[in-house]
C-alpha positions as CSV (number, residue, x, y, z in Angstrom):
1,X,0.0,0.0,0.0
2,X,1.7,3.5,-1.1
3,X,1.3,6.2,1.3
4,X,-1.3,9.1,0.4
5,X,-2.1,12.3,1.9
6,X,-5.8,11.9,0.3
7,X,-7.8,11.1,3.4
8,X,-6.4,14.5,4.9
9,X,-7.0,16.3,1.7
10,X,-10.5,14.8,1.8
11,X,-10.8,15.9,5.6
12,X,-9.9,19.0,4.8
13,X,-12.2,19.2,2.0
14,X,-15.0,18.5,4.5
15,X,-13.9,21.3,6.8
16,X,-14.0,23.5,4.0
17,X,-9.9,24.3,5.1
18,X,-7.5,24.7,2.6
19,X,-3.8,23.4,2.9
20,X,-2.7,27.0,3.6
21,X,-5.0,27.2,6.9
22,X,-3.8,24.1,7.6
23,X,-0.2,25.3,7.7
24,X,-1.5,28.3,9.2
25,X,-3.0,26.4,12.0
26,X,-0.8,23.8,12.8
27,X,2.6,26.1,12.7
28,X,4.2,23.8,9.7
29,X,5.6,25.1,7.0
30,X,5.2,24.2,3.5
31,X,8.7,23.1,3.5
32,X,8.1,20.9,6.8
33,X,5.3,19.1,5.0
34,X,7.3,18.1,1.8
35,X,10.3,16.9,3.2
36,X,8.0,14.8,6.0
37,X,6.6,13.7,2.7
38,X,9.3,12.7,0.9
39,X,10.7,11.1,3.6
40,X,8.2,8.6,4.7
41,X,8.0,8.1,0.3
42,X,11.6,7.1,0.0
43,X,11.4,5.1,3.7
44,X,8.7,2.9,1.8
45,X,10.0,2.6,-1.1
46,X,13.1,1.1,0.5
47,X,11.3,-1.2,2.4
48,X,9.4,-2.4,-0.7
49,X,12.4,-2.7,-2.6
50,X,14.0,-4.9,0.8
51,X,10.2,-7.4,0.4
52,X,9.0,-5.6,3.8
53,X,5.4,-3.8,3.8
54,X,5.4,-0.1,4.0
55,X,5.1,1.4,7.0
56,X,1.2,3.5,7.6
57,X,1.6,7.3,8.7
58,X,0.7,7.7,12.4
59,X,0.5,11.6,12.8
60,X,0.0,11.3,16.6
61,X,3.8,9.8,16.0
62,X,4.4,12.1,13.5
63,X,4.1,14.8,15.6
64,X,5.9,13.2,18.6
65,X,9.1,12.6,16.0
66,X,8.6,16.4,14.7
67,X,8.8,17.9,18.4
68,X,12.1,15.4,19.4
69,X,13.6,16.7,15.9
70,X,12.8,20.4,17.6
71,X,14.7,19.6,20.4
72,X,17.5,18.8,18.2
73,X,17.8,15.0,19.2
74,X,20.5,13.2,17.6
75,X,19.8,10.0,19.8
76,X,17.5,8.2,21.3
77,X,16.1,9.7,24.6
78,X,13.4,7.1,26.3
79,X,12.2,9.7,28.7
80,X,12.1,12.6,26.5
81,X,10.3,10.5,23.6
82,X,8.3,8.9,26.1
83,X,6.8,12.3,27.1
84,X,7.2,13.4,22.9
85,X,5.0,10.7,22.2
86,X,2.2,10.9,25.2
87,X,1.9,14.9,24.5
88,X,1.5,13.9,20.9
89,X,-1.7,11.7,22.0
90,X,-0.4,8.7,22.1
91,X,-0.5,5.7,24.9
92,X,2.7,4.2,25.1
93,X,2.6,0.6,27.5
């Protein structure tokens, strides 16, 4: 399965929001959004390359990554990626 941004564009198509409110909104630039983008595209297309199933976007992890990327993480941090990832809305066990 390749990875699409259609379901958002559709969501946002329902809140009658364009991708420039979007931006607006969430503090992400356009440049942000493409290179998030392209990465996860050439992540997948590695794995499929390697026989392994793409990986599905999780913006609640998404978002966790993009605010340890903020704080200028160059390794892992459990603690700090723990909290990351619960501000971010997701339940970590």
């Amino acid at each position: 399965m390749a990875f699409t941004y259609k379901p958002l564009w559709k969501l946002l198509i329902d809140k009658e929001m364009t991708k420039k409110a979007l931006m607006a909104k969430t503090g992400i630039s356009k440049s942000t959004m493409e290179i998030q983008q392209e990465m996860i595209r050439l992540i997948n297309q590695t794995r499929k390359a390697n026989g392994v199933s793409e990986l599905p976007v999780n913006e609640a992890l998404m978002n966790a990554a993009q605010a340890c990327s903020d704080r200028r993480y160059t390794w892992h941090h459990a603690p700090e990626e723990s909290k990351a990832a619960a501000d971010a809305g997701l339940w970590l066990r």
